[in-house]
C-alpha positions as CSV (number, residue, x, y, z in Angstrom):
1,X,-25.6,26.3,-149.3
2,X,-23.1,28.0,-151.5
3,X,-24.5,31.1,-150.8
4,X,-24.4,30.7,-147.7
5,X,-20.8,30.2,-147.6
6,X,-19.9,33.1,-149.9
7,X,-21.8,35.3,-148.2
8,X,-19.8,34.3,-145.0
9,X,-16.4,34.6,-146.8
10,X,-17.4,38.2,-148.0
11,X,-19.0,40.1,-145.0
12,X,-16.0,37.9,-143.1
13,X,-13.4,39.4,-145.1
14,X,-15.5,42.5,-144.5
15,X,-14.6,42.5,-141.1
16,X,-11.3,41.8,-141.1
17,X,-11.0,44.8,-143.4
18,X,-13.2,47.0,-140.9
19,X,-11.2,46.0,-137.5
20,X,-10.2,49.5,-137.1
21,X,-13.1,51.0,-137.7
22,X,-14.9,48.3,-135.6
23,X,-12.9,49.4,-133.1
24,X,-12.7,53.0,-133.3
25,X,-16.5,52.9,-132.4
26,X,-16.7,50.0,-129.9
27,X,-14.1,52.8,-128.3
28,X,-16.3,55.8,-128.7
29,X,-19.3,54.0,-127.6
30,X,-21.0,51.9,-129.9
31,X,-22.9,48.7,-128.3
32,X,-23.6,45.4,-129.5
33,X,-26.9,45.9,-131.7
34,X,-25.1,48.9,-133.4
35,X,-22.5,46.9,-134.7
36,X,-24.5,44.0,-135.4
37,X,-26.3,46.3,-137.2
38,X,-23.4,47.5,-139.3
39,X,-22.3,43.7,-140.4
40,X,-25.6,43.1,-141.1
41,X,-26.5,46.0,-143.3
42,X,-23.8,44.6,-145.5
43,X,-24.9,41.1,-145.7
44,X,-28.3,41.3,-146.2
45,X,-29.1,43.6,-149.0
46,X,-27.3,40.8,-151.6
47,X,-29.4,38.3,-150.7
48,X,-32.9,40.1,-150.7
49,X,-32.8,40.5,-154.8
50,X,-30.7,37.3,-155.4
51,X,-33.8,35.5,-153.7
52,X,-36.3,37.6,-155.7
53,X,-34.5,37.0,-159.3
54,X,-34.0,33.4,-158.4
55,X,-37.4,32.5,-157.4
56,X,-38.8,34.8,-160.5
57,X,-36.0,33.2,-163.1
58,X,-37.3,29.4,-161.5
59,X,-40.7,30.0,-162.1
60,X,-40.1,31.3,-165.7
61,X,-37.7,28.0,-166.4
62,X,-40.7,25.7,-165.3
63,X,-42.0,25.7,-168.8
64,X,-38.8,24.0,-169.7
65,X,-38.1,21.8,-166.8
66,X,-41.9,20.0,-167.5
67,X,-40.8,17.6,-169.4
68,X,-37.9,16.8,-167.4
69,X,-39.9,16.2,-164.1
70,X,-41.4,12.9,-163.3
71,X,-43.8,13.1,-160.4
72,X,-43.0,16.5,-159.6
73,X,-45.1,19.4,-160.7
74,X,-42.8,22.7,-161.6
75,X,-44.5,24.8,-159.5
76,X,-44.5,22.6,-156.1
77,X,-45.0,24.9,-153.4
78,X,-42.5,22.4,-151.1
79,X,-39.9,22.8,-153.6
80,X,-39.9,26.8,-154.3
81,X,-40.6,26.7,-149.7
82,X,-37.5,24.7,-149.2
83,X,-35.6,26.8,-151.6
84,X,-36.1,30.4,-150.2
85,X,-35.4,28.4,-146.8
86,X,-32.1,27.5,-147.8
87,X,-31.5,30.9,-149.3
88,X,-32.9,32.4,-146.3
89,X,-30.1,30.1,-144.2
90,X,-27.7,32.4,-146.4
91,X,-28.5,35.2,-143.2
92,X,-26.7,32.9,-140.9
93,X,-23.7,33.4,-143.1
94,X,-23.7,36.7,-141.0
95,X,-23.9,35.4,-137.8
96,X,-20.2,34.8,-137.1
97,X,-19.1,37.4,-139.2
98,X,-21.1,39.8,-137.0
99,X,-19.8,37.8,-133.8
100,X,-16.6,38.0,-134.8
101,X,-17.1,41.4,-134.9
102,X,-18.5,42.2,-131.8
103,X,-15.9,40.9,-130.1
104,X,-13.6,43.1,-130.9
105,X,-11.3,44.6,-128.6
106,X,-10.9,48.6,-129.7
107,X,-7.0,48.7,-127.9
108,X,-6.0,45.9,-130.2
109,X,-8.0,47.2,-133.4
110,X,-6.4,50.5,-132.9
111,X,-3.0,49.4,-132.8
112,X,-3.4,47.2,-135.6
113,X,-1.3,47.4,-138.6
């Protein structure tokens, strides 16, 4: 969940940054997907080898986390499942972002600043 919110505050902020530039192609002609696009090409690239290190790291520290675990093997399937699904839910941390984003109106993000 917390990456899930930082990714939201980062490719938000993103945005915010990018309202011109939103805007200057909203104006010239771009449509929904090719902005979606955009915010999402930012977003997603993080989180694909933050998943892969994490779930590689996890496995390695299962040695260690034996002893700790009572009724629980380290390498539940459930447990590493639900993980990545929660990591994965780190994508919807792009959703609004990119919603934001496509909403913008290019008259307004030209004259801004």
């Amino acid at each position: 969940m917390l990456a899930a919110i930082g990714l939201y505050a980062v490719i938000l902020q993103a945005v915010s940054q990018r309202t011109q530039q939103i805007g200057l192609r909203i104006a010239l002609g771009a449509t929904r997907g090719d902005i979606a696009g955009l915010v999402f090409r930012q977003g997603i690239p993080p989180l694909v080898p933050g998943l892969v290190i994490g779930l590689l790291l996890a496995l390695g520290a299962t040695k260690v986390s034996r002893s700790l675990l009572m009724g629980v093997s380290p390498n539940d399937p459930a447990v590493f499942a639900g993980t990545v699904m929660v990591l994965l839910a780190a994508v919807l941390g792009c959703v609004v972002p990119t919603r934001r984003a496509m909403r913008v109106d290019p008259i307004v993000a030209l004259r801004y600043e």
